[in-house]
C-alpha positions as CSV (number, residue, x, y, z in Angstrom):
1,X,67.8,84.4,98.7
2,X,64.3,84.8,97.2
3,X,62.5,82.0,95.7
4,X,59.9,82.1,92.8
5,X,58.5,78.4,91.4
6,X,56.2,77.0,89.3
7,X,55.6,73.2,88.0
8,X,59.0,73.6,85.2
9,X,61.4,76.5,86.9
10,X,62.3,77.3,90.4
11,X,64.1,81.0,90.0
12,X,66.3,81.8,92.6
13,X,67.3,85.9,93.2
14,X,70.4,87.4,95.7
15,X,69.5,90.7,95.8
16,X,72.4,91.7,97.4
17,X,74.5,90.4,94.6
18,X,72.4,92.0,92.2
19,X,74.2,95.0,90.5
20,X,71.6,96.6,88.5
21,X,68.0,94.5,88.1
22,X,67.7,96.9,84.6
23,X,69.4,94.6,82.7
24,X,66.5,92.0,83.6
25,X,64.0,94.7,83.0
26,X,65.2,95.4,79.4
27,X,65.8,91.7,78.3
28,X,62.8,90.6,79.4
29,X,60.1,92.7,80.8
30,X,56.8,90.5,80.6
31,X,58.7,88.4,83.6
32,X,61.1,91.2,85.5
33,X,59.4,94.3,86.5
34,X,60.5,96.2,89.2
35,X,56.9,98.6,89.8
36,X,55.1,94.8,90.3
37,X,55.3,93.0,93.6
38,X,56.8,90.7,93.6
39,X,58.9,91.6,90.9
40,X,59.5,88.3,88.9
41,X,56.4,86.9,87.5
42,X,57.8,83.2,86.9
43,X,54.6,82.5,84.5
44,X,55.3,85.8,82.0
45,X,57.3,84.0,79.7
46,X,57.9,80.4,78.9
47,X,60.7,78.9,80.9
48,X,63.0,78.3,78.2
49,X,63.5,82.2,77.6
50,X,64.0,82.7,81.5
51,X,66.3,80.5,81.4
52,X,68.3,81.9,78.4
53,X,68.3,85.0,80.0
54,X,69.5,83.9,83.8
55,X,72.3,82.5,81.9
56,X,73.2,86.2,80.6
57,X,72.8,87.6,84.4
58,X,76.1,89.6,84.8
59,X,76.4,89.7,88.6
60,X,75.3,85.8,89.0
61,X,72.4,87.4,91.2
62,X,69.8,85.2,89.7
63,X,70.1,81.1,89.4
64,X,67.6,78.6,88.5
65,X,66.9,75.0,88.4
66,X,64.9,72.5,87.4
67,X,62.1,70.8,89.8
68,X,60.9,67.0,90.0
69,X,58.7,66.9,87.0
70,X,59.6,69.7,85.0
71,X,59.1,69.5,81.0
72,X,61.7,71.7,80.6
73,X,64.7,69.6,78.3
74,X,67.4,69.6,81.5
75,X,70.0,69.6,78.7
76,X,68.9,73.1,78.2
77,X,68.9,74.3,81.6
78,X,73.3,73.4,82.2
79,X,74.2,77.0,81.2
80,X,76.2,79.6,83.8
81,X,72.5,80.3,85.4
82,X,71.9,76.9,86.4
83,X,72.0,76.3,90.9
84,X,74.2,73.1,90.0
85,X,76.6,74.9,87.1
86,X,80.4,74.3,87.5
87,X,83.0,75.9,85.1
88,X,85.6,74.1,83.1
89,X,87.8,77.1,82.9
90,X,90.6,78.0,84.3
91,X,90.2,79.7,88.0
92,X,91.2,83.6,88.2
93,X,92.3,84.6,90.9
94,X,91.0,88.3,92.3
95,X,93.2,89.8,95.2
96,X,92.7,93.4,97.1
97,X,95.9,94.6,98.0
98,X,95.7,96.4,101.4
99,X,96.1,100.2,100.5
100,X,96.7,99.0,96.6
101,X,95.5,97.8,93.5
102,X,93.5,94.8,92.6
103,X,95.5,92.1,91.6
104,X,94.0,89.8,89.0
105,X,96.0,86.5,88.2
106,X,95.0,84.1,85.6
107,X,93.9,84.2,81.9
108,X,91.4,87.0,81.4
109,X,90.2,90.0,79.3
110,X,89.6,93.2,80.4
111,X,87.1,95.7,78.5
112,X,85.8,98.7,78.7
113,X,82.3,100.5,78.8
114,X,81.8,100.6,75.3
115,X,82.8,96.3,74.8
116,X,86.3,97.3,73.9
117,X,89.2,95.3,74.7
118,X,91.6,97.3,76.9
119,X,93.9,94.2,77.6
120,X,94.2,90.5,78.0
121,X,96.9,88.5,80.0
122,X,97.1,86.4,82.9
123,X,98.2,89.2,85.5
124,X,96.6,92.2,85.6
125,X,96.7,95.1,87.9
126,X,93.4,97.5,88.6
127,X,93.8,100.6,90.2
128,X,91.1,101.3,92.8
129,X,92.4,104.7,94.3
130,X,92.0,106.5,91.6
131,X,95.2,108.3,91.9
132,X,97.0,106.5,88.7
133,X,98.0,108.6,85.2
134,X,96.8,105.5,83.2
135,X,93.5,104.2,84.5
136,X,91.8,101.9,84.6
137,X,95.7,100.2,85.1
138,X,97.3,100.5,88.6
139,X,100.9,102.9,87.8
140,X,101.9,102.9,92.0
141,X,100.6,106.3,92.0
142,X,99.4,105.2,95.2
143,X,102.3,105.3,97.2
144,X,102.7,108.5,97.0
């Protein structure tokens, strides 16, 4: 894990649970930029905006909290960015299946590329062989 602090925002960064650092780049540029090293500048934007933004991250690669002393209003920084978050909802539970599908059991919602919802439910059943007729749904195909 990689560190980056100043006096309101400590910034943490997994960069081997980072799936794409493009996103950051796009959303905000004046702090994440890959061609600068290092490639978070903690002091390009105000702490508030970093913080919105963390709390968009869509691999959980980046965290951040709050140090001793910060003037940053700590009932802003509770979101799904935050080192000390906890969800209320419900657990899912995400299974490989040895020489199967992924098995996903609890409430959730499955989209697409485009933000289209391809199916809700609380058990649902990914194919990752890439042999099924009805992707991205698992049809056994695999079996044979």
């Amino acid at each position: 894990m990689r560190t980056y602090q100043n006096q309101d925002l400590i910034v943490y960064w997994e960069p081997e649970n980072c799936i794409h650092v493009g996103y950051c780049i796009r959303e905000l540029p004046s702090v994440f930029n890959k061609k600068n090293r290092p490639w978070i500048d903690i002091n390009g934007a105000p702490p508030e905006e970093i913080i919105k933004l963390i709390d968009t991250c869509p691999s959980g690669a980046l965290r951040y909290s709050l140090p001793e002393g910060s003037r940053v209003d700590p009932n802003l920084a509770k979101g799904p960015g935050s080192l000390h978050y906890r969800s209320e909802a419900p657990r899912v539970e995400v299974r490989l299946v040895a020489s199967g599908p992924i098995l996903i059991k609890g409430p959730s919602a499955l989209y697409d590329e485009s933000g289209e919802l391809l199916k809700t439910g609380d058990a649902l059943s990914l194919c990752r062989c890439g042999k099924t007729k009805n992707p991205p749904f698992c049809d056994g195909s695999h079996r044979f």
